[in-house]
C-alpha positions as CSV (number, residue, x, y, z in Angstrom):
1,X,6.8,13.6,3.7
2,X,10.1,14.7,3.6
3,X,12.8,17.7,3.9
4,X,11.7,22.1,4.7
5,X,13.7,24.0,2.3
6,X,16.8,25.9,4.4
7,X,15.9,28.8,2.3
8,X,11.7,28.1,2.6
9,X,10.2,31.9,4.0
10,X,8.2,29.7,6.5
11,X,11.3,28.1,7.5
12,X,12.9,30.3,10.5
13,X,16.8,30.0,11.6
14,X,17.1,29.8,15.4
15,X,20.1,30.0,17.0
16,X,20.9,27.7,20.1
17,X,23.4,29.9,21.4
18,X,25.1,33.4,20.5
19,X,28.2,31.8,18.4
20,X,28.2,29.2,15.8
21,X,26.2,28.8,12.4
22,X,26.6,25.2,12.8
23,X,24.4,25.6,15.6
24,X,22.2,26.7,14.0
25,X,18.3,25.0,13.8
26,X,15.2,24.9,11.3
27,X,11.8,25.8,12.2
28,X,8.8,24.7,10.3
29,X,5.3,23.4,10.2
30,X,6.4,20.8,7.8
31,X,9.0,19.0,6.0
32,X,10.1,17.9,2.3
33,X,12.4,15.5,0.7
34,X,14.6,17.3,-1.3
35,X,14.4,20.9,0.5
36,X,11.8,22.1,-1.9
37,X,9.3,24.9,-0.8
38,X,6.7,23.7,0.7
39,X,3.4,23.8,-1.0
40,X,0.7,25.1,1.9
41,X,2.2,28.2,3.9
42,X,2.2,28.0,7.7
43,X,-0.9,30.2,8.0
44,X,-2.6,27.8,5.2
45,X,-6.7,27.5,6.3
46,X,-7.3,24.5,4.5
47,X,-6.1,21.7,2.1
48,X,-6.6,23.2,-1.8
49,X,-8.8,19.8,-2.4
50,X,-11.4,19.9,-0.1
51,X,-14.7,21.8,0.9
52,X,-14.1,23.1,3.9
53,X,-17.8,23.8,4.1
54,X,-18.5,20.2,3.5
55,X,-21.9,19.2,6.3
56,X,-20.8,16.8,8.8
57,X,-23.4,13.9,9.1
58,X,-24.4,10.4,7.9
59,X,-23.2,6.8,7.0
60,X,-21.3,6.0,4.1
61,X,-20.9,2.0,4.1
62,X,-18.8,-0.4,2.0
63,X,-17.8,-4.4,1.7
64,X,-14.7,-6.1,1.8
65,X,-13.8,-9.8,1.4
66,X,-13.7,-13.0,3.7
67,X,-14.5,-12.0,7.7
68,X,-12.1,-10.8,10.7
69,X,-11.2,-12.2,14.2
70,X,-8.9,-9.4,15.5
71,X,-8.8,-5.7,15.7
72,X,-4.7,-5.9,16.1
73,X,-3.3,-5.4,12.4
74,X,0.4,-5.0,14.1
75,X,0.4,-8.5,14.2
76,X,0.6,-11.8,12.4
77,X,-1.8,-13.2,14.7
78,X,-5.3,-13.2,13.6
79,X,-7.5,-11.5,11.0
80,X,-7.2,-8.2,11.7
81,X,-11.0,-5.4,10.8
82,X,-10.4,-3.4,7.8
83,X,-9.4,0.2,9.2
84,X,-8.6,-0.8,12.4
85,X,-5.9,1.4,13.2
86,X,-7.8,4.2,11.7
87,X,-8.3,5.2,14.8
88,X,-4.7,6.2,15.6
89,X,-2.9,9.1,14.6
90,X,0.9,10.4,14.2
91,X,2.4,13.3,15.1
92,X,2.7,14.0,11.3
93,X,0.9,13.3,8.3
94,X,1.0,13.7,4.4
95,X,-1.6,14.7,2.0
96,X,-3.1,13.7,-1.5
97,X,-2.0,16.4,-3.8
98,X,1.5,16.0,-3.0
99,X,4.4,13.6,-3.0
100,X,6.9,13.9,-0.2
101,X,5.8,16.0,1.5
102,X,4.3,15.6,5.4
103,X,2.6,18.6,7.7
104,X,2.5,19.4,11.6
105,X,-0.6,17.4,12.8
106,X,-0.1,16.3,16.4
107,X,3.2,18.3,16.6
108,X,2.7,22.1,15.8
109,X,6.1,22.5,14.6
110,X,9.1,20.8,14.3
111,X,13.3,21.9,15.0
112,X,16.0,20.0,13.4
113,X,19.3,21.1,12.6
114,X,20.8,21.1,8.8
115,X,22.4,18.0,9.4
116,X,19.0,16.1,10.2
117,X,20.9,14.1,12.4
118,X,17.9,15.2,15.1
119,X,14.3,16.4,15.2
120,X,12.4,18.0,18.3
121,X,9.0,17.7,18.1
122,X,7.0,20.4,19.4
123,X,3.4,18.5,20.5
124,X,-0.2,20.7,20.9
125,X,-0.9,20.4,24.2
126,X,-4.5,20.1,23.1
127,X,-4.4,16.7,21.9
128,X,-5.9,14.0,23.4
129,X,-7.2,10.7,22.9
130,X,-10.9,9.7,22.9
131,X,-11.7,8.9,25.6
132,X,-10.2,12.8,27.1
133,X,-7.2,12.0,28.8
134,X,-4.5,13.8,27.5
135,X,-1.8,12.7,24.5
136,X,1.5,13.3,25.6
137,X,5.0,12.9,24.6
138,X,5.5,9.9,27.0
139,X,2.9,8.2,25.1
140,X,5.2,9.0,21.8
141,X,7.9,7.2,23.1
142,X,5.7,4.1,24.5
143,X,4.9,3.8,20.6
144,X,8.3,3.9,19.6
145,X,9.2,1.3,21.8
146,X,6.7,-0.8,21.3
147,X,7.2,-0.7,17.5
148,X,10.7,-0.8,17.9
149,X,10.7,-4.0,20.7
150,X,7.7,-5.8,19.5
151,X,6.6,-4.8,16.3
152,X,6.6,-6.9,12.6
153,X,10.4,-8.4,12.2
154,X,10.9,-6.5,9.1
155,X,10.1,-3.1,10.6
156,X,12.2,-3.7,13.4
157,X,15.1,-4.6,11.4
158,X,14.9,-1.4,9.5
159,X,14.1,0.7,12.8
160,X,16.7,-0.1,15.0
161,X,19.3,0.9,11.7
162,X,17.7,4.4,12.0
163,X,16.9,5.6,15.3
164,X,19.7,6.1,17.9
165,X,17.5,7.2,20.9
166,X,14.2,9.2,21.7
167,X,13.6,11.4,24.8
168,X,11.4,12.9,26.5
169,X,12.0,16.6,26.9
170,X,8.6,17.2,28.8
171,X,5.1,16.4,28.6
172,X,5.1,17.9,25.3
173,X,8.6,17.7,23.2
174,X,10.4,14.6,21.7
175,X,13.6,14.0,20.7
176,X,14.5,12.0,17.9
177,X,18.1,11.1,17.8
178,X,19.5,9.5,14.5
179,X,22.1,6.6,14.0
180,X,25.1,7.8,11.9
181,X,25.5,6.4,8.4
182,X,21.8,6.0,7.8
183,X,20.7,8.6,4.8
184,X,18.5,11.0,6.0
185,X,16.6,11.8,3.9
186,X,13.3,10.9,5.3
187,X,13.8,10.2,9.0
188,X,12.3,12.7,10.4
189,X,9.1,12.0,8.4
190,X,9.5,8.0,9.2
191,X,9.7,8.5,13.2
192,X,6.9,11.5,12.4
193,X,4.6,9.1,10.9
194,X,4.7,6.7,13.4
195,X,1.1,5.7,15.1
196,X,0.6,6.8,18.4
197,X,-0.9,4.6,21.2
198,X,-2.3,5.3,24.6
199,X,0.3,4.0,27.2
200,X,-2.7,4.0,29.8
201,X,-4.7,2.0,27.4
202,X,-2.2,-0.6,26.9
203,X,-1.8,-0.7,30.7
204,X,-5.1,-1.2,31.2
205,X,-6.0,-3.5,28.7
206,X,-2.4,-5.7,29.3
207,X,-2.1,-5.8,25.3
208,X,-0.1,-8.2,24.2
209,X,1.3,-6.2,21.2
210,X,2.1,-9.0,19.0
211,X,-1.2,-11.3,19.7
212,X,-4.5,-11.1,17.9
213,X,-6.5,-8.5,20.1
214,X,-10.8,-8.7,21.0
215,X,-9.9,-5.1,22.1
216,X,-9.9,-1.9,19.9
217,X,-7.2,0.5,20.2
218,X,-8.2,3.8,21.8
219,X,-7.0,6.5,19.2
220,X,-6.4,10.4,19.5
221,X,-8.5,10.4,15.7
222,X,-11.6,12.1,14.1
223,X,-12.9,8.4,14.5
224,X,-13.3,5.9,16.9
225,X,-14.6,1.6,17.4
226,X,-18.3,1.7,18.1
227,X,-19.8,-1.8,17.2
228,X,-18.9,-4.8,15.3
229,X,-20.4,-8.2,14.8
230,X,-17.3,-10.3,14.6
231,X,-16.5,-11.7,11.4
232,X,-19.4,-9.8,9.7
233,X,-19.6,-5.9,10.1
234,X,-17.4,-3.5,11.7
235,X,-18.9,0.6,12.4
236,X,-16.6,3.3,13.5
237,X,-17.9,6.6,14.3
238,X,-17.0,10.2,14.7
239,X,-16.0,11.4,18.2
240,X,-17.9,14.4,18.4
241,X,-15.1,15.9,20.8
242,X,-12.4,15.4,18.4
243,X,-9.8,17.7,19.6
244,X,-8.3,18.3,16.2
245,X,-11.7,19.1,14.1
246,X,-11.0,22.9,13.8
247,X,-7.1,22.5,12.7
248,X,-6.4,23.6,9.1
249,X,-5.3,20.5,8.5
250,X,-8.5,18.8,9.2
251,X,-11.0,21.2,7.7
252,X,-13.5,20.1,5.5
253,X,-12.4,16.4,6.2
254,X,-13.6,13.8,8.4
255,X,-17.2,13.8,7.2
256,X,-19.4,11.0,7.6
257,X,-21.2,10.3,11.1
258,X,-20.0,6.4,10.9
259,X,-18.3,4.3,8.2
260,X,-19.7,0.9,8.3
261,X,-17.6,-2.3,6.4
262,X,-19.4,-5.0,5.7
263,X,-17.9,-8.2,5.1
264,X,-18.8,-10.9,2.6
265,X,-17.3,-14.4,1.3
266,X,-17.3,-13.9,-1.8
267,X,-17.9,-11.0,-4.8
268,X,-20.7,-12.3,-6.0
269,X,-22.8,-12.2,-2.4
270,X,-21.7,-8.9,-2.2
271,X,-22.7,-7.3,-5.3
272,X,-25.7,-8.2,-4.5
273,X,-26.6,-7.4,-0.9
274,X,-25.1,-3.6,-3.0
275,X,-27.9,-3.9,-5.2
276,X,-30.2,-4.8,-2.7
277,X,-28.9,-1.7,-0.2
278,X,-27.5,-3.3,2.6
279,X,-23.8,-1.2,2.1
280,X,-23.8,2.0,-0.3
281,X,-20.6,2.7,-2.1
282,X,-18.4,0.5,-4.1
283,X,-15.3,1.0,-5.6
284,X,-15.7,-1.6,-8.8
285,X,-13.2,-4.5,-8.9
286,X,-14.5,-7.1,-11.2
287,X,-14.8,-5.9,-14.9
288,X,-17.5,-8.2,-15.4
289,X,-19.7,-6.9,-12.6
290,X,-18.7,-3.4,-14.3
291,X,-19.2,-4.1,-18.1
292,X,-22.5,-6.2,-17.7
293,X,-23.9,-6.4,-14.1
294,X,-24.7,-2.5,-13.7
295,X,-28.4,-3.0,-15.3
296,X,-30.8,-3.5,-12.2
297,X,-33.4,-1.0,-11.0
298,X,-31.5,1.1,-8.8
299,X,-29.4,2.1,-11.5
300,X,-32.0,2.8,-13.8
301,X,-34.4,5.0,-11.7
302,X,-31.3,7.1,-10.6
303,X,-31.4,5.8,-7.0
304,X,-27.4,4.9,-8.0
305,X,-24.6,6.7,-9.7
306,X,-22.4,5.0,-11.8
307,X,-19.6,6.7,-12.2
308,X,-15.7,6.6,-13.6
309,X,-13.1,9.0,-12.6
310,X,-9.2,8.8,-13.8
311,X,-7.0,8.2,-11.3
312,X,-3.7,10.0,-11.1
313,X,-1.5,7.6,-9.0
314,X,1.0,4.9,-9.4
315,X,-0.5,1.8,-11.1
316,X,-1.4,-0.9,-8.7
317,X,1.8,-3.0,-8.4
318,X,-0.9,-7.1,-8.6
319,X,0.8,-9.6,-10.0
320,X,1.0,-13.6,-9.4
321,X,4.0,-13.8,-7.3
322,X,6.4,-17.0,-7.3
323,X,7.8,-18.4,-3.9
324,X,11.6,-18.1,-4.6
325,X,11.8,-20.6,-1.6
326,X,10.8,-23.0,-3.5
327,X,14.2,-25.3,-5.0
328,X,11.5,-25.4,-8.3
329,X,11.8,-21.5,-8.9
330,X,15.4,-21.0,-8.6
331,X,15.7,-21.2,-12.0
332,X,14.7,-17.9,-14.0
333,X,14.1,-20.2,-17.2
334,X,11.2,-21.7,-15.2
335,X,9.7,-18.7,-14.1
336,X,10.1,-16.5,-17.7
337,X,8.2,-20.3,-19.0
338,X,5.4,-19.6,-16.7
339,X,5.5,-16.2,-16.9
340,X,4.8,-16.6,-21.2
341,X,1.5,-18.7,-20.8
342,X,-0.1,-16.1,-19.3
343,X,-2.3,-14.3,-21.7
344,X,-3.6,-11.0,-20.4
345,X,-4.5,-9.9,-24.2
346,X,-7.0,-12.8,-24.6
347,X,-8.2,-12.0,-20.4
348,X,-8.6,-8.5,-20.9
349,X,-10.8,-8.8,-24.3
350,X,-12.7,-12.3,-22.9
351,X,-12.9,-11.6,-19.3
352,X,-12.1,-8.1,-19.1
353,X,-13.7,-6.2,-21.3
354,X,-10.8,-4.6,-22.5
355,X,-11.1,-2.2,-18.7
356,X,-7.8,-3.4,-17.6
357,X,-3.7,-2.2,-18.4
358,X,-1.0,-4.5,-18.2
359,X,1.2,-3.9,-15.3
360,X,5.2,-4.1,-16.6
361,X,7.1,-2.0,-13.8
362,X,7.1,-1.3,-10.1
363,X,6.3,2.1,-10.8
364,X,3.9,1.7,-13.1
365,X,2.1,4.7,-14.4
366,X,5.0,6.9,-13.0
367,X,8.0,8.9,-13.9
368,X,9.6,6.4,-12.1
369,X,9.3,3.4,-14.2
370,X,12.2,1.6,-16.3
371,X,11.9,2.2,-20.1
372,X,13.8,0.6,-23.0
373,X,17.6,0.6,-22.6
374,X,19.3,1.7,-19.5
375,X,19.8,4.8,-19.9
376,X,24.1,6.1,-19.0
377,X,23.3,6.8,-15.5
378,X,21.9,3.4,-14.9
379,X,24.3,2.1,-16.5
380,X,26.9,3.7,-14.1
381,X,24.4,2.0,-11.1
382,X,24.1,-1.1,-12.5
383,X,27.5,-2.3,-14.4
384,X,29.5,-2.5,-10.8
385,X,26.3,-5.4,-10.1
386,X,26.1,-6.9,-13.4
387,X,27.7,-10.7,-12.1
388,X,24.3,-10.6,-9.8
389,X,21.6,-9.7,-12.5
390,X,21.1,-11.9,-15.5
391,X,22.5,-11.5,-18.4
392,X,21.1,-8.8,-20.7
393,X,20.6,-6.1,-18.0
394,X,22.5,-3.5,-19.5
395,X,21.7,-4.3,-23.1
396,X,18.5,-4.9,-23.5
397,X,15.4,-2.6,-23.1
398,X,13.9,-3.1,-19.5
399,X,11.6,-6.4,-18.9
400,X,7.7,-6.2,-20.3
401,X,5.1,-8.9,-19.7
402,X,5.0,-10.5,-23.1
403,X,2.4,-9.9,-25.6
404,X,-0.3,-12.3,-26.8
405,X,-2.3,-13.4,-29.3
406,X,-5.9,-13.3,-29.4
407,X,-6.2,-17.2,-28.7
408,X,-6.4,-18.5,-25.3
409,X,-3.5,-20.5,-26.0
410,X,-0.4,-18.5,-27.9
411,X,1.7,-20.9,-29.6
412,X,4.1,-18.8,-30.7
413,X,4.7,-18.0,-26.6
414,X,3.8,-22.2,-25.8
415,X,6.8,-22.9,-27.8
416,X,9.7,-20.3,-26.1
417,X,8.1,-21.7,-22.7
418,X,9.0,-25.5,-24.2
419,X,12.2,-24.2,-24.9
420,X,13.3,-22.9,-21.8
421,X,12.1,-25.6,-19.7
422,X,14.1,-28.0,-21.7
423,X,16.9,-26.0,-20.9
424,X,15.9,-26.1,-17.6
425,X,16.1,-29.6,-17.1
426,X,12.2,-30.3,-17.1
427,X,11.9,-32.7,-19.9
428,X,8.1,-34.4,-21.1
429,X,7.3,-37.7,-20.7
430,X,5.1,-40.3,-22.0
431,X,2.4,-39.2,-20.5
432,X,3.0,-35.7,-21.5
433,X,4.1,-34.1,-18.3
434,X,7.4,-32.5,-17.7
435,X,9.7,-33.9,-15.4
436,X,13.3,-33.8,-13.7
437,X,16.4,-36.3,-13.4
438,X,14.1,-37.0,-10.0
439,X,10.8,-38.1,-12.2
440,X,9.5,-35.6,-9.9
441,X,6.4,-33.2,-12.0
442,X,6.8,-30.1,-12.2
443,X,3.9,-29.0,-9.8
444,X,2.9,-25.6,-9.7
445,X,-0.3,-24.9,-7.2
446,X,-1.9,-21.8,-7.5
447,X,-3.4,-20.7,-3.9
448,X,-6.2,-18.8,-4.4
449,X,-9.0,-17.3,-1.6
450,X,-11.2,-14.8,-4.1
451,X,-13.4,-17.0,-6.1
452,X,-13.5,-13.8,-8.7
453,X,-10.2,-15.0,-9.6
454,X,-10.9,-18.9,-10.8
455,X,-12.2,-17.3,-14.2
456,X,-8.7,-15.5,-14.4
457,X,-6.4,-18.9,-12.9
458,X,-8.5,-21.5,-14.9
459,X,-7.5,-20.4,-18.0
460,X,-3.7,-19.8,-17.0
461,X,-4.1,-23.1,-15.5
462,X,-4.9,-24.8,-18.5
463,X,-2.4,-23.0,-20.7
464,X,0.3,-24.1,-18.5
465,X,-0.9,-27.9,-18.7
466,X,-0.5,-27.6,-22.1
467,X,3.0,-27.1,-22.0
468,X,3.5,-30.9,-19.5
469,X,3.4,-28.3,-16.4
470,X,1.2,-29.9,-13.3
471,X,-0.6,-26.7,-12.4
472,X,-3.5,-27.0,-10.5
473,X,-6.0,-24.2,-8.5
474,X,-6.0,-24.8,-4.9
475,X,-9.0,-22.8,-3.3
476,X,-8.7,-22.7,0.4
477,X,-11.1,-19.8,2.8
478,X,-9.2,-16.3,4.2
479,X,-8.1,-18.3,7.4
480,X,-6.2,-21.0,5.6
481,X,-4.4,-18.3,3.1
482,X,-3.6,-16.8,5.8
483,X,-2.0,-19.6,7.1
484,X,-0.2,-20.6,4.1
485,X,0.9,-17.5,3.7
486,X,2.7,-16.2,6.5
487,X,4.5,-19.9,7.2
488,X,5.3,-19.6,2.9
489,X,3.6,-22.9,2.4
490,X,2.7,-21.8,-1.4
491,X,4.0,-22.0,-5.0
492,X,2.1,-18.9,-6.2
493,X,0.0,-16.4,-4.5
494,X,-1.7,-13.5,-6.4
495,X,-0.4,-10.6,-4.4
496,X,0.5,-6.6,-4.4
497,X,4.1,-5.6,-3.8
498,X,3.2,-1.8,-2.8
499,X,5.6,0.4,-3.8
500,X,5.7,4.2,-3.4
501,X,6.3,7.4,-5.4
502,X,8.6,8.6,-3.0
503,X,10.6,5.5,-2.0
504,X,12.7,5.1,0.9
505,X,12.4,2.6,3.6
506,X,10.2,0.4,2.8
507,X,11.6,-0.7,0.5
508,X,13.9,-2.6,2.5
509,X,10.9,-4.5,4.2
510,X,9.9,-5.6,0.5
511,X,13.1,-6.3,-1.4
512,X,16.3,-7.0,0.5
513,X,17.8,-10.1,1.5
514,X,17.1,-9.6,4.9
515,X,13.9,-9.5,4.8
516,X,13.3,-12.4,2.8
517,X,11.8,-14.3,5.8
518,X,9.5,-11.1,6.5
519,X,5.9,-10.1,6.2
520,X,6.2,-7.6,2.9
521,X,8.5,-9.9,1.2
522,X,6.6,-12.8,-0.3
523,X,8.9,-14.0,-3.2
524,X,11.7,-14.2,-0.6
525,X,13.9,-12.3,-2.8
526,X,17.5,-12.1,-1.6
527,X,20.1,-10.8,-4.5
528,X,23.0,-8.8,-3.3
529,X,22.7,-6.3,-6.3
530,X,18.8,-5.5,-5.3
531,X,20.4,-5.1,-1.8
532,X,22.8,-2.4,-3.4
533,X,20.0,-0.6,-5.2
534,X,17.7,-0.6,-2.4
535,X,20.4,1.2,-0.4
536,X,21.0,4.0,-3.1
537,X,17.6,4.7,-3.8
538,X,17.4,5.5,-0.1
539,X,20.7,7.4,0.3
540,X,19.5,9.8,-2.7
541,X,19.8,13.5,-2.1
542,X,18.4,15.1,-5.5
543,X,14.9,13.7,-7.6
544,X,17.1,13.5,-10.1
545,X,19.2,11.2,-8.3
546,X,16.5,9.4,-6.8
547,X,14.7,8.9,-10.5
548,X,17.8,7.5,-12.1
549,X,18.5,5.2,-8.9
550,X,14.8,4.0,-8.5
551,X,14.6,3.7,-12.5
552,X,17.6,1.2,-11.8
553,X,16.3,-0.8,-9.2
554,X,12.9,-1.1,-11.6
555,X,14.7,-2.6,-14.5
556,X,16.9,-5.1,-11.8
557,X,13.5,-6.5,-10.0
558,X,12.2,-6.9,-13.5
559,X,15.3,-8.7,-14.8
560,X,14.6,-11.2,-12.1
561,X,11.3,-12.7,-13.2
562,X,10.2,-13.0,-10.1
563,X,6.5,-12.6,-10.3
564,X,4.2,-13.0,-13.7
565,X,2.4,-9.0,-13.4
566,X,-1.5,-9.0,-13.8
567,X,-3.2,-5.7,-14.8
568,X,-4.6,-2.5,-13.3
569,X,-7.5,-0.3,-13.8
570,X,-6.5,3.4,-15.1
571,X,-9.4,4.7,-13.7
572,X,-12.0,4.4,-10.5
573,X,-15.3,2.3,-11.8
574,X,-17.8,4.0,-8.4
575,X,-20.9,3.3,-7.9
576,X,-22.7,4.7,-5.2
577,X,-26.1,5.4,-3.7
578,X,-27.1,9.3,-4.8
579,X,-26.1,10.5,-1.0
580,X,-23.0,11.3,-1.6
581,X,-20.8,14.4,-3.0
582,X,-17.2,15.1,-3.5
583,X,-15.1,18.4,-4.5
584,X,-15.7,19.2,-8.0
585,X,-11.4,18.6,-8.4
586,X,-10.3,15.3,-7.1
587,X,-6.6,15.5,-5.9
588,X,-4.0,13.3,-8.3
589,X,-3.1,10.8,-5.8
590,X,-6.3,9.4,-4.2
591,X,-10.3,8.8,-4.3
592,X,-10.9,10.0,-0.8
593,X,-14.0,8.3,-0.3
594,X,-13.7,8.0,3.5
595,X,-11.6,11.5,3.9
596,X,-13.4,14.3,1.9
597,X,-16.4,12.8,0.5
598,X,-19.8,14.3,2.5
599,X,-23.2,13.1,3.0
600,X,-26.3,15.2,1.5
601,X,-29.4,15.0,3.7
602,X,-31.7,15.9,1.3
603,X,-30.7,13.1,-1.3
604,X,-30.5,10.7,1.6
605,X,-34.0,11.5,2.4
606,X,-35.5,11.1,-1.0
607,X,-33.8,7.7,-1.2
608,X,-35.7,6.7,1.9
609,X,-38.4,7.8,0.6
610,X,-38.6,6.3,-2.5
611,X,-38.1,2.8,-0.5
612,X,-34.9,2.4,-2.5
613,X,-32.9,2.6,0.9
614,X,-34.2,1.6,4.4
């Protein structure tokens, strides 16, 4: 999603006027980060990934966990479906064999000068939303402003650091305008990404923006709401009239008649009602369910495909994340103790089946991941911010989750935890727990609403008791960790920090210090020298720079202890009913499921048949 080469054959110089060079304005269907060549010419007819012969038809159906109450995911406020802004589109969008790049979807083309301190963006005048009324540049800038004026804290904070202005030209052009200072590297694909939403619809509907909403949004996308059951199941279907279904872009994607999620409260229910039919594709999440719960008829008289396929994307950045809120956490000799009684060796061979990888780094499974020592041009990033990181930064080879034995318990690890936590202050008493100049315990609750998870936190649990810490599991339902989590009532929360392989922005919602009272900031994390890092990484103008700079903000967040990482699965465990087909060639950065995946008539039929679907 990011920057057209100047020297790109697709991108064209126009001049604004007779004279000056500086005047002088890009052209292009599509934009990169660093001004390399785009990938797919202007004249592309397809994406190289998909089938652009792929049938159009059918249900593919899924489950996800807990239940919904709200169909507004902008907002705090309620529950909000899974995919419930799948609905709305932007006026530019990436795709899955590249990173950093982003294509003309909505807009046909876009004009920005050198500089990047603008962008025009030239709309189809085709587009239109759902329900036929036309998608217009007025409705652009409604979206902006709404985003902008009402949107999540965090994302307004960064926003208003970026965007000077946007204007209408006519019913069809937008002007972007940029704040100075602000690298821009990736504006024109942030503001380009944006979701769209229907200024009549809001009008109509009197949305509140930032309330839970009983009303779907009306999108300008391949899909649209067609029927829920609150709480339970949620079906969106294909709009028929789509008016971007014969755009290169969208060839061969966009297949399935309806995609239905089904809801469930807990794993076990839902593998299951798999099993029995009642959804038909599932992307595995429990190792046990994978290693020994695969054995029941369906699978055995081929009715189901059980299936693994590597996956060629960052690691999944899971870990148990410590609220840095909390006067308990403040010191990193209490988190590095709880982070050593956590045994993934003994989880992954006992509970795992030895499925899982240990996540170490942001970037896990990426170029973009910390390694060893610092390397000279971290170094040169990180000295200046040395008195803010803790000691050993630029020494020592870059945090790793440490290794355990093949006993629940390591001792050797039980006994550097003791250690540091009577350094800390946290001394054991009579009665064998630890406890300050207060007598107050050491309490650490683990909040928990996945009932997969107690096998995983029990054990943790009961190492960290050993060493006089009062852990306990508190399970609470979806609603109440919601709750607790967006008012940052919690010690620990098992959560994902999602980072990117093109970084830029975001990270600024995640890490800096003012966004420590934000929605994508659950530690809290405020550290000056993060703040510094965060900036650089953004203001990078090279990969090269941008490698070295992320590699450096990697090995600070690590340095910081601030969450105990968990594990992720190198590959996709599927299992599916046999109605289902996807190119031979997968792209390297996603599964596609719900994209480029189509439904095979014949197979579905047989499965009817055969009684093993209804």
């Amino acid at each position: 999603m990011r920057y057209a080469s100047l020297l790109a054959p697709l991108a064209t110089l126009v001049l604004i006027g007779p004279a000056l060079a500086e005047d002088a304005t890009i052209t292009s269907h599509g934009i990169s980060v660093f001004n390399e060549p785009l990938k797919l010419p202007a004249d592309f007819a397809h994406l190289d990934y998909v089938n652009p012969d792929a049938p159009k038809g059918g249900e593919i159906s899924e489950w996800w966990l807990g239940s919904f109450d709200s169909y507004n995911p902008f907002s705090i406020k309620g529950r909000a479906a899974l995919l419930s802004s799948s609905m709305l589109e932007s006026l530019m969008t990436g795709v899955a064999d590249e990173v950093g790049t982003a294509y003309c979807l909505i807009c046909d083309k876009i004009e920005y000068p050198a500089s990047r301190d603008w962008v025009i963006f030239s709309m189809r005048p085709e587009a239109k939303f759902s329900d036929g009324t036309p998608l217009t540049a007025q409705d652009v800038l409604f979206s902006f402003e709404t985003l902008r004026d009402q949107g999540l804290s965090s994302f307004r904070t960064v926003i208003a650091q970026q965007v000077e202005k946007a204007e209408v030209i006519d019913d069809h052009h937008i002007k972007f305008t940029f704040l100075p200072n602000y690298p821009r590297r990736d504006l024109i694909q942030s503001v380009g990404s944006l979701p769209i939403f229907s200024r009549a619809d809001f009008e109509k509907n009197k949305r509140d923006f930032s309330a839970s909403s009983s009303v779907p949004y009306l999108g300008s996308g391949p899909y649209m709401f067609d029927r829920a059951d609150i709480g339970r199941t949620i079906i969106y279907k294909r709009n028929p009239d789509y008016w971007g279904q014969d755009l290169a872009i969208n060839k061969g994607r966009s297949n399935f008649d309806r995609i239905r999620i089904e809801y469930f409260g807990d794993s076990d229910s839902a593998f299951e009602a798999f099993k029995s039919g009642e959804y038909t594709f599932r992307n595995e999440n429990s190792a046990l369910s994978w290693a020994t719960g695969y054995d029941f008829p369906g699978l055995k008289n081929g009715s189901v495909i059980k299936d693994t396929l590597a996956k060629g994307n960052k690691a999944q950045t899971q870990g148990f994340v410590f609220n840095l809120r909390r006067e308990k956490f403040q010191d990193i000799r209490v988190r590095e103790a709880i982070s050593l009684l956590f045994n993934f060796e003994w989880a992954n061979q006992t509970l795992f089946y030895g499925l899982y990888k240990r996540v170490n780094s942001f970037w896990d499974n990426s170029d973009l991941a910390a390694t060893g020592v610092a390397s000279p041009a971290e170094l040169a990033l990180l000295t200046p911010l040395a008195k803010d990181l803790p000691e050993g930064v630029l020494t020592e080879d870059a945090v790793t989750a440490p290794i355990s034995g093949e006993r629940q318990l390591d001792r050797k690890n039980l006994r550097q935890a003791n250690a540091l936590l009577d350094a800390a202050g946290w001394k054991t008493g009579s009665d064998g727990m630890r406890r300050n100049d207060k007598g107050e315990t050491l309490k650490v609750e683990f909040l928990n609403d996945n009932k997969q998870f107690e096998r995983i936190i029990n054990p943790y649990v009961q190492n960290l008791r050993a060493a006089g810490i009062d852990a306990v599991l508190t399970n609470v339902d979806d609603a109440q960790m919601t709750t607790r989590e967006r008012s940052f009532d919690f010690d620990i929360i098992t959560d994902v920090i999602s980072t990117d392989l093109m970084p830029g922005a975001d990270l600024e919602q995640m890490f800096k210090s003012d966004s420590a009272q934000g929605e994508f900031n659950p530690m809290g994390l405020a550290n000056p020298a993060i703040d510094s890092l965060v900036d650089q990484v953004i203001a990078a103008s090279t990969q090269q720079e941008m490698t070295d700079r992320t590699r450096a903000l990697d090995r600070a967040l690590r340095s910081l202890r601030f969450w105990v990482p968990q594990y992720y699965s190198p590959n996709y465990n599927l299992a599916y009913y046999d109605q289902y087909a996807h190119p031979e060639t997968l792209p390297p950065y996603a599964l596609g499921e719900l994209d480029f995946w189509w439904f095979d008539a014949d197979k579905a039929q047989k499965l009817k048949a055969s009684g093993a679907l209804r």
